[in-house]
N, C-alpha and C positions, 0 to 999 in steps of 0.2 A: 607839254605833257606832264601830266604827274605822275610823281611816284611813289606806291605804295611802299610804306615800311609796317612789316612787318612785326610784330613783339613775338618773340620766342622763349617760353620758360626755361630756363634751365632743370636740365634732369636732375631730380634729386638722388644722387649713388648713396648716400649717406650710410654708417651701418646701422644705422637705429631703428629705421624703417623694416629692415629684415631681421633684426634681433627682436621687433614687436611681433611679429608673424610666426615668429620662432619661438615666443614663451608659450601664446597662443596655443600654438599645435601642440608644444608639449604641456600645457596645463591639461588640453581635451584629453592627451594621452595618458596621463595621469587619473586623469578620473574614470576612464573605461579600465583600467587596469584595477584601479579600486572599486570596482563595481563588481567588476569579474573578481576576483579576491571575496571580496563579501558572499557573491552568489554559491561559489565552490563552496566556501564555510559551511555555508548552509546544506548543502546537498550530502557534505561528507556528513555533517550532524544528522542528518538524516537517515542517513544510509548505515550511519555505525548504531543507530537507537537499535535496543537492546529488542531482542525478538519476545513473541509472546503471543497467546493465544486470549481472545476476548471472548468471554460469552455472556450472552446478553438475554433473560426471558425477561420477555415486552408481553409475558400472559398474565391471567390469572390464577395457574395453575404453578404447583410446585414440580421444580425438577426433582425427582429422587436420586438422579443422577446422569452425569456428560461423561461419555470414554470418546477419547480423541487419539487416534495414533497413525502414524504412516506407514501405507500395505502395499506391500509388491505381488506381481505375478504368484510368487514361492515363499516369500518371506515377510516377517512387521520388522520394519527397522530401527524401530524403539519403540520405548514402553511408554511413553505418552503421557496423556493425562486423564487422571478419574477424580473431578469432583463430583462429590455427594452434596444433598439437602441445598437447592438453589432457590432460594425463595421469587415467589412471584415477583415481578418489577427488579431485579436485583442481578447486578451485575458484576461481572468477574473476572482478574484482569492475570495470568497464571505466565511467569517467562518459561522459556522452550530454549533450547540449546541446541546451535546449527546444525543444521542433518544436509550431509551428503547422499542427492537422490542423483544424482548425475548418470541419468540414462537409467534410471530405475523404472522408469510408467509406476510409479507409484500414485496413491489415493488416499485421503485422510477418509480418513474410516471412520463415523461417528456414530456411535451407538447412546439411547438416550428412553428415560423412563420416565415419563410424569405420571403422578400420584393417583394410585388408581388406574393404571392402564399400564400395558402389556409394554415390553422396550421393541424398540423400533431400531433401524439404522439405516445410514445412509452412507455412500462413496462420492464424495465429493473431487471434482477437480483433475486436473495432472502434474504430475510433481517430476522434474525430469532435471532437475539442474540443483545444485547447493540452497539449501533456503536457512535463510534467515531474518525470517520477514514479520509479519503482523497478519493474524489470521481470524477472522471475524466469525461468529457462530453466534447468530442472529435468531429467535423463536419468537414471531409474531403473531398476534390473534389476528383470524381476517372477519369478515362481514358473518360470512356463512360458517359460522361457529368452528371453522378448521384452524393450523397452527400454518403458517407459513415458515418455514427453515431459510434461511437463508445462509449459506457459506463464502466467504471472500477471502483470498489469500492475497497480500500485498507485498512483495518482495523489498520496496522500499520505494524511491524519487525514479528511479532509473531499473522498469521491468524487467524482467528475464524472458526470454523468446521458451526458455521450458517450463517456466512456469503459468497455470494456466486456471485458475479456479474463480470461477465467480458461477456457480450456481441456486440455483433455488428450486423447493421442495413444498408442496403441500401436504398436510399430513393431516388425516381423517381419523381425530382419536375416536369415533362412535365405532368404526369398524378396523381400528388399529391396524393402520395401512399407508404406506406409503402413495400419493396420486401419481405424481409426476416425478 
């Protein structure tokens, strides 16, 4: 009869083997920590960038003037912004200082005159919570010789559930009227 002999490796216990598994893990953990660190940076930058209102005419028509302010049911809860003489293509970059609307229903309220026609205005959005965001007032030409408005309020990286504005407006200067 023969007999088989087996070979049997001895188990490696060594501690080098588990001290290599174990830089491993914590190098990976390391770099998800510094990743997340970077990303937060980012977001707080974002989030603390200074508040401020944009307007933009994308016509060929002069603004005579933008009044921009925040209206409640009963009350304006500040006095906002009035610029004068906007020239065509020319854009405008005005900071704003945080306003507590927390459970206000409030509306940016934008009234506005280009050269040679009657002022208009519009109510934009809902405002229900602390803002201190970035707020876009957009006046584009369309096809059919009207101005297209467009209003966006951005609170910053991370929305607010009360804040609520992303509208748009045609505006028929032949018959100085709001469409839509």
């Amino acid at each position: 009869m023969r007999r088989i002999i087996r070979k049997v490796k001895p188990i490696d216990n060594s501690p080098k083997n588990i001290e290599g598994i174990f830089t491993k893990r914590v190098k990976i953990f390391a770099v998800i920590i510094a990743i997340l660190v970077v990303i937060s940076g980012v977001i707080f930058y974002i989030e603390d960038n200074d508040s401020k209102i944009v307007i933009k005419n994308n016509t060929d028509l002069k603004l005579e003037y933008v009044k921009a302010c925040y209206i409640g049911p009963d009350i304006q809860f500040n006095e906002g912004i009035n610029e004068t003489d906007i020239a065509a293509g020319k854009n405008l970059s005005i900071a704003q200082d945080q306003i507590n609307l927390l459970g206000a229903e409030a509306n940016l309220e934008i009234r506005f005159k280009f050269e040679n026609h009657e002022e208009l205005f519009v109510d934009a959005g809902i405002f229900n919570d602390t803002f201190n965001g970035k707020v876009t007032i957009a006046f584009n030409e369309t096809k059919d010789n009207k101005v297209r408005l467009n209003v966006k309020a951005k609170a910053g990286v991370i929305n607010s559930s009360g804040i609520n504005c992303d509208d748009t407006f045609t505006i028929n200067l032949d018959e100085n009227l709001i469409e839509d």
